[in-house]
C-alpha positions as CSV (number, residue, x, y, z in Angstrom):
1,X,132.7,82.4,92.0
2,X,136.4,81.5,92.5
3,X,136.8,84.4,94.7
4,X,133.3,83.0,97.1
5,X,134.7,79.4,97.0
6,X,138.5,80.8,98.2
7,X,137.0,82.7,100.8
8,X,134.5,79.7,102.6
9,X,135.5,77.3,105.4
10,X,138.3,74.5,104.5
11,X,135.1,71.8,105.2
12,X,133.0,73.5,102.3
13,X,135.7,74.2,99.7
14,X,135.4,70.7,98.6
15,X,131.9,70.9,98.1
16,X,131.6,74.1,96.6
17,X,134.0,72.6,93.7
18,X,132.3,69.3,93.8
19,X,129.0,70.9,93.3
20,X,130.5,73.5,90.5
21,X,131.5,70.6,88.2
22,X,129.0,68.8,88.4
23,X,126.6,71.5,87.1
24,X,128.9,72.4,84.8
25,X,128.9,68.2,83.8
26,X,125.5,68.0,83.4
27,X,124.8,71.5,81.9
28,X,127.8,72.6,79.8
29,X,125.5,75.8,78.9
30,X,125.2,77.4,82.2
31,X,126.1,80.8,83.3
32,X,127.7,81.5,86.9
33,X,126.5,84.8,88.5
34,X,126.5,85.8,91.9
35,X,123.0,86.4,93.4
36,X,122.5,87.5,96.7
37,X,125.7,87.5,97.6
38,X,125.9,83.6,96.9
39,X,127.0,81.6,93.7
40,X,123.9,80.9,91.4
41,X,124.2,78.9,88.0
42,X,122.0,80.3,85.4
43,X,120.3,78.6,82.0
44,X,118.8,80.5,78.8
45,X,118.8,83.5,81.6
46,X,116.5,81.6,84.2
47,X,118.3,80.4,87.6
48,X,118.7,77.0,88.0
49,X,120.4,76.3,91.0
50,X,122.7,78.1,93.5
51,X,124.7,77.2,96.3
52,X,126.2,78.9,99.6
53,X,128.9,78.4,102.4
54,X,127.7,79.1,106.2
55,X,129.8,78.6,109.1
56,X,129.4,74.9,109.7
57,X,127.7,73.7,106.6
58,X,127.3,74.7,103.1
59,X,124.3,74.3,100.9
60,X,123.0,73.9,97.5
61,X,119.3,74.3,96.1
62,X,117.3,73.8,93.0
63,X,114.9,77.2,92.3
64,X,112.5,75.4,91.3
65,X,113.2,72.5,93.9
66,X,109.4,71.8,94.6
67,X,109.0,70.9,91.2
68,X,112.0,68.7,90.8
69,X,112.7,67.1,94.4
70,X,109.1,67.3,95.1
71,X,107.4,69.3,98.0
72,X,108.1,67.3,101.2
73,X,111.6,67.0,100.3
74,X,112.0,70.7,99.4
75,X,110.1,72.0,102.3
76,X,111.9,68.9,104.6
77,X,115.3,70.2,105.0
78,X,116.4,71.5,107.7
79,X,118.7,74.1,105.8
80,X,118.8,76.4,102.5
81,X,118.2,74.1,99.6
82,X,117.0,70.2,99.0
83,X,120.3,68.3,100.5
84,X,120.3,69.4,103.9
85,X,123.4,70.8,105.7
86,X,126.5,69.3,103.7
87,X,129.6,69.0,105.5
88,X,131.4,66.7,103.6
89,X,131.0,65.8,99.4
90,X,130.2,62.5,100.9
91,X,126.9,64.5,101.6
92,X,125.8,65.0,98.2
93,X,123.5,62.9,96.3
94,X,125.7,60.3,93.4
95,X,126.5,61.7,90.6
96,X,123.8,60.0,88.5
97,X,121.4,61.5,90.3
98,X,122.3,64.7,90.6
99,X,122.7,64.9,87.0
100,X,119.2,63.6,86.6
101,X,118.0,66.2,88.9
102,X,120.2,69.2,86.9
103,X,118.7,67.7,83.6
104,X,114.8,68.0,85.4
105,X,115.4,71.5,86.0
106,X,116.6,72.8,82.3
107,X,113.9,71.1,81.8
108,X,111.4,73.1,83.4
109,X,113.2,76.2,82.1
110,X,112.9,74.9,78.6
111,X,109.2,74.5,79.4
112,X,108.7,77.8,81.2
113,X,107.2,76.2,84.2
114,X,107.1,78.6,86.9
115,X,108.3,78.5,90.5
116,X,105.7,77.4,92.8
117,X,104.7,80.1,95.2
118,X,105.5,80.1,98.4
119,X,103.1,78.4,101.6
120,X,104.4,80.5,103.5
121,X,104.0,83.8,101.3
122,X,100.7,85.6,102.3
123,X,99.8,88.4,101.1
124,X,100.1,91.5,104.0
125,X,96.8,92.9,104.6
126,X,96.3,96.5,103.6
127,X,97.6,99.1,106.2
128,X,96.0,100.4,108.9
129,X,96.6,104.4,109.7
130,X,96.8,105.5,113.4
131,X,94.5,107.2,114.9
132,X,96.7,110.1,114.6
133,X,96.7,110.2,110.7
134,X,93.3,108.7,110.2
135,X,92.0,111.8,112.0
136,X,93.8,114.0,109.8
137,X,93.0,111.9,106.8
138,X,89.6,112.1,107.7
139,X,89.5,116.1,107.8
140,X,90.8,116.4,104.7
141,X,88.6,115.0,101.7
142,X,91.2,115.3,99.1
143,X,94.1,113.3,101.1
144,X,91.7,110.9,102.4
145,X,90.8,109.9,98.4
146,X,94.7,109.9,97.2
147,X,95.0,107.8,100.2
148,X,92.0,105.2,99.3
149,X,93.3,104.9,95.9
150,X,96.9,104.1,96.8
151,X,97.9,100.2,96.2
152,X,98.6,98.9,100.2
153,X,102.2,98.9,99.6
154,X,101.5,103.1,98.9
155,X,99.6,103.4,101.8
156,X,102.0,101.2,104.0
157,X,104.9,103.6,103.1
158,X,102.9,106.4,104.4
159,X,101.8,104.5,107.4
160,X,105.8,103.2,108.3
161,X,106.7,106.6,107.6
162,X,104.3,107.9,110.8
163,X,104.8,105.0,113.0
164,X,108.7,105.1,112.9
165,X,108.7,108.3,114.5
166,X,110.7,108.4,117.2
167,X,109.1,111.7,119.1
168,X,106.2,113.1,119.2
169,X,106.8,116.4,117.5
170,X,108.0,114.7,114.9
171,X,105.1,112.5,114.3
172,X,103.1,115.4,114.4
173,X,105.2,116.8,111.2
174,X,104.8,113.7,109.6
175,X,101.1,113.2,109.6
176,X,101.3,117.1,108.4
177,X,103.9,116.4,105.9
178,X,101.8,113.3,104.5
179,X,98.4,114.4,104.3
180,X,99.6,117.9,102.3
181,X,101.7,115.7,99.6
182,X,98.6,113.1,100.1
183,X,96.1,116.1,99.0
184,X,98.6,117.4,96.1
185,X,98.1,113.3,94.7
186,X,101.9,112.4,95.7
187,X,102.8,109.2,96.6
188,X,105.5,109.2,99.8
189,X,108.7,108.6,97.9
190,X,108.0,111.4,94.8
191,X,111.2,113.3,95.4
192,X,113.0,110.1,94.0
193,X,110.4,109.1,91.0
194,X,111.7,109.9,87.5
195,X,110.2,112.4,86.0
């Protein structure tokens, strides 16, 4: 975490450190991990926060900030996280505050509440085949069932494997290649499987 901080804009240093104690204040116990490439503060293994440094602001979020800023301010901000692009400390909530806010989420950890999922998650719908592999699927009884019993994310890899090829021969080996290892009961990836 030293190393991320040393490395961010002069404007966010500041912040970054600010921020860092003031986890640390309000939750001596936590762990710091980077996580996507970005500080993260962990408690009793759960994340509980995380912050980042961008060009022109930095940012800090709860991960479960629905549940402990509330929705609208959560969803509100116009950057990563529930304050909004920081530019300054000044830009942070007071220190009261945010160590009411720390405390609220150890507390849901302690609790076990879970994140709340996503609005904007959907589920993807499952795959359609092209024409091209439909046909084939369709003329062989034995790849057609593998295929129908795959979860979508199976059947998409199949599908994305067809559709990304760049010429036509090649599309033409794929579909071949797909509905043989689909007929044998392979998913598309079994090379790399552990046996």
């Amino acid at each position: 975490m030293d190393a991320y901080i040393a490395r961010a804009a002069a404007f966010a240093q500041p912040i970054l450190r600010d921020l860092r104690e003031r986890v640390h204040a309000a939750c001596p116990p936590v762990q710091e991990t980077i996580k996507w490439g970005m500080p993260n503060f962990v408690y009793r293994g759960k994340i509980l926060c995380g912050m980042a440094a961008f060009k022109q602001h930095a940012s800090f979020g709860f991960w479960q900030g629905a549940n402990i800023v509330g929705a609208e301010q959560s969803a509100g901000s116009d950057a990563m996280g529930q304050f909004g692009r920081l530019t300054a400390p000044a830009d942070l909530p007071g220190r009261r505050e945010f160590a009411t806010l720390v405390k609220r989420a150890m507390a849901l950890i302690e609790t076990g509440a879970k994140r709340p999922p996503s609005k904007t998650a959907q589920p993807k719908p499952p795959p359609r085949p092209p024409a091209d592999l439909a046909a084939a699927l369709a003329a062989n009884p034995a790849a057609r069932k593998t295929f129908d019993g795959f979860p979508p994310s199976q059947q998409r890899e199949y599908v994305e494997w067809v559709e990304t090829a760049k010429r036509e021969e090649t599309r033409r080996a794929r579909v071949a290649q797909a509905v043989e290892w689909m007929a044998q009961g392979k998913v598309r990836n079994w090379k790399y499987m552990a046996k």
